[in-house]
N, C-alpha and C positions, 0 to 999 in steps of 0.2 A: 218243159219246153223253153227255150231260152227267147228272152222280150226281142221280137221284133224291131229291129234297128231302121227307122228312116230318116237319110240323110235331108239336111235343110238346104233349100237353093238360097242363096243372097248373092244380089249382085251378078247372079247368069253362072255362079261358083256353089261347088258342091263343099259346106262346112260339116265338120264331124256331129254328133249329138249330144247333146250337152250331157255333162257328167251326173249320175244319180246323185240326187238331196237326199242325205242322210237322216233329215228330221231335224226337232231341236229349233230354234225360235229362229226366224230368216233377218236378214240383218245385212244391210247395202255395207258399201266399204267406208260410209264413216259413221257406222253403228245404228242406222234409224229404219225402224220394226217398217215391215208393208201393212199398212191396218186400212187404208181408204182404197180403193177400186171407182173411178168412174168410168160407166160406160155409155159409150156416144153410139146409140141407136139409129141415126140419119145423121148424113151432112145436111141435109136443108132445111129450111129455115122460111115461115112466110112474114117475117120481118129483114130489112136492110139496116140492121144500127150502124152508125159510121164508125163505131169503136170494133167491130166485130165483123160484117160480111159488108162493108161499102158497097151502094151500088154498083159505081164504075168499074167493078171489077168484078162483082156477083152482078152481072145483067142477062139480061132474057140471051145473050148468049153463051152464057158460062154453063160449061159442061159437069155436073153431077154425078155419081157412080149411078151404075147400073145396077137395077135390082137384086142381080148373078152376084153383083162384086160387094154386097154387103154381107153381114154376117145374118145368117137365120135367128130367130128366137131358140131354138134348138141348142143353135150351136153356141150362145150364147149361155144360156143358162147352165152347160156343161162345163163352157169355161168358170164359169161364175161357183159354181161346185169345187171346180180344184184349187180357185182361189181362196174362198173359204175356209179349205181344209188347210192351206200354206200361211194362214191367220188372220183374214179378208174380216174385219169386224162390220163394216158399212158399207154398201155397195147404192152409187147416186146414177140415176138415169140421165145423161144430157145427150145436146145434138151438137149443131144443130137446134131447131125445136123439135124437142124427143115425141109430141105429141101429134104430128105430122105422117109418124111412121103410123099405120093403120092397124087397127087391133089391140094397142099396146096394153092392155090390161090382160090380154095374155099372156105376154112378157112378166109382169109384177107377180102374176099366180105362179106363173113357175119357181123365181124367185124367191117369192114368200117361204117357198121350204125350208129354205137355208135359214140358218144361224144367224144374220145380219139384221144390221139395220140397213131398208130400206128405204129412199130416196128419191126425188126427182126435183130437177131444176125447169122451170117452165117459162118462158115470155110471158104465160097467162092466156093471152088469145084465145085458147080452147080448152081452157081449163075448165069452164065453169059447163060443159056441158060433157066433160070427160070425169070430174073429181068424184062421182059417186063410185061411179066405174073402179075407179083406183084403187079405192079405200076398200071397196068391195073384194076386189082382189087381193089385199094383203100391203100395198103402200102404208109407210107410215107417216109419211111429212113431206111434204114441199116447200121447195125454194121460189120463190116470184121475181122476175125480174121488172121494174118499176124505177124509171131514171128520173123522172118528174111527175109533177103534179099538175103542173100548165099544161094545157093541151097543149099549144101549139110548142112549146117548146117538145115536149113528149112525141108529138108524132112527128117533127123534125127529125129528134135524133134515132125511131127506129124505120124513117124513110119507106112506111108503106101506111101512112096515116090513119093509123090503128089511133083510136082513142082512149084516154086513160078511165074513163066509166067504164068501159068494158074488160080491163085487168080485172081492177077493184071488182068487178062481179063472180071475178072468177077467182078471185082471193078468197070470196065473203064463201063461195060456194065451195068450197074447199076448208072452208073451216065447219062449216055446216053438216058437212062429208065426216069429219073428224076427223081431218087432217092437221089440226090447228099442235102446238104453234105455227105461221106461217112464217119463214124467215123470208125479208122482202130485202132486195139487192137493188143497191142502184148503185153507179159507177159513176163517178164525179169524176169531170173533166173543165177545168178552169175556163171560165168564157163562154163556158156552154149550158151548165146546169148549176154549177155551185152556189147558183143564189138562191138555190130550192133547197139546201140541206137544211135548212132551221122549218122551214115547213112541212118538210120529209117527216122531220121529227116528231113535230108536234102532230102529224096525221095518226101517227102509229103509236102516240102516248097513250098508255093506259088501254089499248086495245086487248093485249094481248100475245101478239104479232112482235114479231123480232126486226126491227131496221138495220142493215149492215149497210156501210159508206166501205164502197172499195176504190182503191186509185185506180186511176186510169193506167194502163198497162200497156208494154209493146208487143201485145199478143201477134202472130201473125205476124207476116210482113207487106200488111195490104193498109192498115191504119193510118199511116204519118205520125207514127208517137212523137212526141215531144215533153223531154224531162218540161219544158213549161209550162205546160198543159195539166198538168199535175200538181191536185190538192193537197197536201202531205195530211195524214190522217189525226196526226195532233192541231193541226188548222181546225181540223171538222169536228173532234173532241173541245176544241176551247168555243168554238162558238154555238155549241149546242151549252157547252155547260154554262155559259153567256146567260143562257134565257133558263135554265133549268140546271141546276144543282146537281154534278156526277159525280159517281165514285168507280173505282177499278172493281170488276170481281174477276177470281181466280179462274182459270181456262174449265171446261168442263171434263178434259181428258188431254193425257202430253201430243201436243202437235197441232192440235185446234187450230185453223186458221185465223179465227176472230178473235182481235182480242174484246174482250169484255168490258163493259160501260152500266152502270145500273145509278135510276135516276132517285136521289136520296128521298123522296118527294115518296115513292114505291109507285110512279106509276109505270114501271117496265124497265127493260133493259133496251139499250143501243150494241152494236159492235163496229169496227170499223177491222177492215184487212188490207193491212199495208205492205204489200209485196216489193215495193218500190223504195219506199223511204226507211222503212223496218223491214229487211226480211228477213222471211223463218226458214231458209235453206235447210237450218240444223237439225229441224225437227221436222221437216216433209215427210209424212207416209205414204200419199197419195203413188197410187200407177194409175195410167192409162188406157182403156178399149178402144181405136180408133172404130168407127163407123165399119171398114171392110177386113178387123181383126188384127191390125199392128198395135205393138205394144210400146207405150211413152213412158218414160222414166219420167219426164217433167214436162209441164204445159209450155217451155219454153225448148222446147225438142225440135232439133232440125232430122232429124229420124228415127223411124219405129223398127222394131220388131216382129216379122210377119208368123203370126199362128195362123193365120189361116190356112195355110201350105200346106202345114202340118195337120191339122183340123181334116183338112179334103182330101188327102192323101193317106188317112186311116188310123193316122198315132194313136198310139193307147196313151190311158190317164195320166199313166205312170211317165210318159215321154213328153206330154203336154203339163205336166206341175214341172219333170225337170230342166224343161229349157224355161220356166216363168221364174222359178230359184234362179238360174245362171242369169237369169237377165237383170232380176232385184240384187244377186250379188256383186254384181260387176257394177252397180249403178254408183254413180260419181258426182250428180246434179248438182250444182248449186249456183245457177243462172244468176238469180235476184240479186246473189250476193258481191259478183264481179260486173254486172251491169254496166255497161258505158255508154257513149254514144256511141260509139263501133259497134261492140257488141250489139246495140238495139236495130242494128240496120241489115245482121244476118238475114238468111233466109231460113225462118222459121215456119214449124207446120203450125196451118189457120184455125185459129180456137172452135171454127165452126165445124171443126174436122174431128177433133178428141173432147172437144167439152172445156168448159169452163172449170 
């Protein structure tokens, strides 16, 4: 019986079906493998960080999808199968805050089937009465997001005066879970928190736990980035190695966003992810799951890809892995690297929308 053809709508226009993937390793057009998959589970979010979802523009009237217009757990993890099988080595749950969507430790068991490493990036907020759950499920690690250690500066910058005791409790119960290493993410932005990175440091020395300094970024185009605003990540390497003694260690795998810091002393490693001042365009492997099933070549995407169309409309496997190949083949990304101010003042899609 010959595969059932269904045409894709984009734009109100009927496009042809993308051509069958032959097999054989997937490979963009300037040679770099698809190995990371993040997938954004909710747009929303019960934090306002101002690098991320600003109030004034995320307020009690901003309109959120509708529950119709996200993707099912279902239809997720189907996707998540043919990704897999096209060489999907680790697949990270974000939102959003991923943990806001209801259930989601059903999501991780279905998941867990698969061949991957599994992930989840969390604000924390509900972590600690969620991590058992996880782990239980099949989760293998969390990421914590954690910008300061001052309260008041802390619940400043994520604008819904969440306290930093109650991250850390749900760091500690997430290691407790076995979820540990916990990699902890905090985004330095000059004038606002960089005076906590040497304290950052020293919080997570010898714990255990992984600290990663990332720059501030023109995620979105709801922020006000500003190149001045921004730490350069060799700044936050020489003042950490200031009070504590670093050395480089080698990436754990080709394309790692973090690079590596390890304190001579042994008590842990540091990393720092510099998209801004270093970037690693060359070696991106990362795609995209938006929240309602479009697909991003990069976090700095002013358009996706819609499977969902195709997803509801019936496609078989074979029609849903060939337009995910034509879309990694055609990919051309490398934002960070042409960066301007021009460039940073595009209209990009909102990190709260595909994930960090």
């Amino acid at each position: 019986m010959p595969t059932k053809v269904i045409p894709i709508v984009a734009g109100g226009a009927l496009r042809s079906p993308a051509p069958a993937f032959r097999g054989g390793p997937l490979a963009d057009t300037l040679g770099r493998p698809m190995r990371d998959l993040r997938i954004s589970v909710t747009d929303r979010c019960n934090f306002r960080c101002v690098y991320c979802m600003p109030r004034e523009v995320f307020d009690a009237g901003h309109e959120f999808l509708p529950h119709s217009a996200i993707l099912s757990f279902e239809e997720i993890a189907r996707l998540a199968r043919i990704f897999a099988a096209l060489g999907v080595k680790k697949i990270r749950l974000t939102g959003g805050e991923p943990l806001v969507r209801k259930q989601l430790h059903r999501l991780v068991a279905m998941l867990s089937e698969l061949p991957v490493e599994l992930t989840l990036t969390t604000n924390g907020s509900l972590l600690a009465r969620n991590a058992a759950a996880l782990r239980a499920a099949g989760l293998h690690r969390v990421t914590v997001s954690l910008d300061s250690l001052d309260d008041a500066t802390f619940r400043a910058m994520n604008d819904a005066d969440f306290p930093v005791a109650k991250v850390i409790e749900g760091i500690d119960a997430a290691a407790a879970a076995g979820l540990a290493p916990v990699k902890i993410n905090m985004v330095v932005k000059r004038g606002t928190n960089d005076g906590d990175i040497v304290a950052m440091a020293r919080r997570w020395r010898g714990s255990g736990h992984i600290i990663r300094f990332i720059e501030y970024m023109d995620v979105g185009s709801t922020n006000g980035w500003r190149m001045d605003d921004v730490v350069p990540s060799a700044e936050i390497v020489q003042r950490i190695n200031e009070a504590w003694a670093l050395e480089p260690v080698d990436a754990s795998y080709s394309g790692e966003v973090a690079e590596r810091w390890r304190y001579r002393d042994g008590a842990g490693e540091i990393g720092v992810i510099s998209s801004v001042t270093q970037a690693f365009c060359s070696s991106c492997n990362r795609i995209r799951l938006s929240t309602e099933g479009s697909l991003y070549t990069c976090l700095f995407g002013q358009s996706g890809h819609d499977l969902r169309s195709l997803l509801r409309a019936g496609a078989t496997d074979e029609e849903l892995r060939n337009e995910i190949a034509a879309v990694w083949q055609a990919r051309s990304d490398q934002y960070s690297e042409i960066r301007t101010s021009q460039t940073s003042s595009l209209k990009k899609v909102e990190m709260s929308y595909i994930g960090g």
